[in-house]
C-alpha positions as CSV (number, residue, x, y, z in Angstrom):
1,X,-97.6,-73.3,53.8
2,X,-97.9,-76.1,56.1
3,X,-97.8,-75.5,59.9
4,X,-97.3,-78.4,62.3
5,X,-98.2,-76.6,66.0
6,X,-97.2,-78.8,68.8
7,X,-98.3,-76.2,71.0
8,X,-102.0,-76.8,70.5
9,X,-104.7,-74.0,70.3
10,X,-106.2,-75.7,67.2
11,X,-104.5,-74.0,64.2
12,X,-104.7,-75.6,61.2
13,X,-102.3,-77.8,59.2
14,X,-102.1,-75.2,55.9
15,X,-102.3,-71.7,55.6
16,X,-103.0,-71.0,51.7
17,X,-103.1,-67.5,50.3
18,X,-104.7,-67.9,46.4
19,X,-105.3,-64.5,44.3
20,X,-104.8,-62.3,47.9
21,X,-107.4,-64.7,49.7
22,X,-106.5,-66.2,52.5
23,X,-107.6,-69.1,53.9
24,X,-107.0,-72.3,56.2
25,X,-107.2,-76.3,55.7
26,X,-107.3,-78.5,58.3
27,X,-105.6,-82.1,57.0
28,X,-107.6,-85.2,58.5
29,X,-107.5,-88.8,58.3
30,X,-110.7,-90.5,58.6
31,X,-110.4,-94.2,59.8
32,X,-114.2,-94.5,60.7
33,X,-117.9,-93.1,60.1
34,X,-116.3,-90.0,62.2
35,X,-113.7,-87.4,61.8
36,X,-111.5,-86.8,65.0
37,X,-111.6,-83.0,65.7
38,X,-110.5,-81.8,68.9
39,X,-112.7,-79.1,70.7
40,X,-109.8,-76.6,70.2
41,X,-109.9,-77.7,66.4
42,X,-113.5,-76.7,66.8
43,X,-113.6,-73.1,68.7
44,X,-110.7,-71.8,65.9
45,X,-112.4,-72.8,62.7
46,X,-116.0,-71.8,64.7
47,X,-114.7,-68.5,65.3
48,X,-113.0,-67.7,62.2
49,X,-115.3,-68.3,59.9
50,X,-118.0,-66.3,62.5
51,X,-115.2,-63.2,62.1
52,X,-115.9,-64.1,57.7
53,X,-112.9,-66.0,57.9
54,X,-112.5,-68.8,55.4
55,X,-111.4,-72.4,56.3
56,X,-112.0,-76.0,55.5
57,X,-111.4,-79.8,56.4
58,X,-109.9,-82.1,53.9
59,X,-110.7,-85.5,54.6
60,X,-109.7,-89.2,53.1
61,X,-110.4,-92.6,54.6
62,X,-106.8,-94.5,53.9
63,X,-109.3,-97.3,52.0
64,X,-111.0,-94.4,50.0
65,X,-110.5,-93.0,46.2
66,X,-111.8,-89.9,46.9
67,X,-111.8,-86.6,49.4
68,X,-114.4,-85.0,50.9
69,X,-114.3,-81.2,51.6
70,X,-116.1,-79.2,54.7
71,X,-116.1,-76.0,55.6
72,X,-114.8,-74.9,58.5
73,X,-118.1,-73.5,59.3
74,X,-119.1,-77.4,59.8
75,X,-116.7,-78.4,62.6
76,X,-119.2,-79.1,65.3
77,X,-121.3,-80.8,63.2
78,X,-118.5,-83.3,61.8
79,X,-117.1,-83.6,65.2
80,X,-120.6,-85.0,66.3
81,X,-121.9,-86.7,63.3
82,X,-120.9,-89.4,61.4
83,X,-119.1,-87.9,58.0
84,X,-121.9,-89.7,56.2
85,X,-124.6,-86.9,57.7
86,X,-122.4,-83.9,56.6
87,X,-123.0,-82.1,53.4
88,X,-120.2,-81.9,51.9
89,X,-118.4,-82.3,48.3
90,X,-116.8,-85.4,47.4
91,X,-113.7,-85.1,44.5
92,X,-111.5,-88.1,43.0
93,X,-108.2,-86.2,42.9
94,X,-106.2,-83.1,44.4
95,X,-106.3,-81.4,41.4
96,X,-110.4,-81.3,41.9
97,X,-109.7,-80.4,45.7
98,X,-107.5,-77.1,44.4
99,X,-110.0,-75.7,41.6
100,X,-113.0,-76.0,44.2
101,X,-110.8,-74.3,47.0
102,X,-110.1,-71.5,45.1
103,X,-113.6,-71.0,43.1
104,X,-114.9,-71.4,47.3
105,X,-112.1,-68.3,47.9
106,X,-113.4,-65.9,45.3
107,X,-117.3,-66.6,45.8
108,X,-116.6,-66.3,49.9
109,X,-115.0,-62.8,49.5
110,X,-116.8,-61.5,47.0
111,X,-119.8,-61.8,48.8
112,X,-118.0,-60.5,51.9
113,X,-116.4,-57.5,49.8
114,X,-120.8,-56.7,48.9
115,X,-121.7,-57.0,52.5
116,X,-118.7,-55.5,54.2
């Protein structure tokens, strides 16, 4: 589902439930070395995933073939750093983008299913 929230508060731009497992996917453009993230942006996906939460930032440059991924877990850091300085996987298509979103769903709650 895609959610456009004009209100702010830093929700993401898809909610995706795969299998049972939720999780969130912030949609970003990336013009330069740095990804625009606003600081509420930042305190949602910070304090989800601190809850075990799941969520990630899809980014393309418009002159790019490919997308990198992030986890949500990352925000501060790509808000600060230049993309470049982010671990992070790079994939050529969407197609790549979906199968590593949901092996990242299963392995994230499986683990929290063992610890919780």
């Amino acid at each position: 589902m895609r959610v456009e929230n004009r209100a702010g508060g830093g929700y993401p731009d898809c909610t995706i439930v795969l299998a049972g497992l939720p999780f969130w996917v912030e949609l970003k453009v990336c013009k330069f070395a740095s990804v625009q993230i606003s600081p509420h942006q930042i305190a949602w996906h910070t304090s989800l995933c601190s809850q075990g939460g799941l969520s990630f930032f899809l980014v393309k440059a418009p002159a790019a073939p490919h997308f990198h991924l992030f986890r949500g877990s990352q925000a501060i850091d790509l808000a600060q750093k230049p993309m470049s300085e982010v671990q992070g996987p790079r994939f050529s298509g969407l197609g790549e983008v979906w199968d590593a979103l949901r092996l990242e769903a299963v392995d994230h709650f499986a683990k929290f299913a063992k610890s919780g």
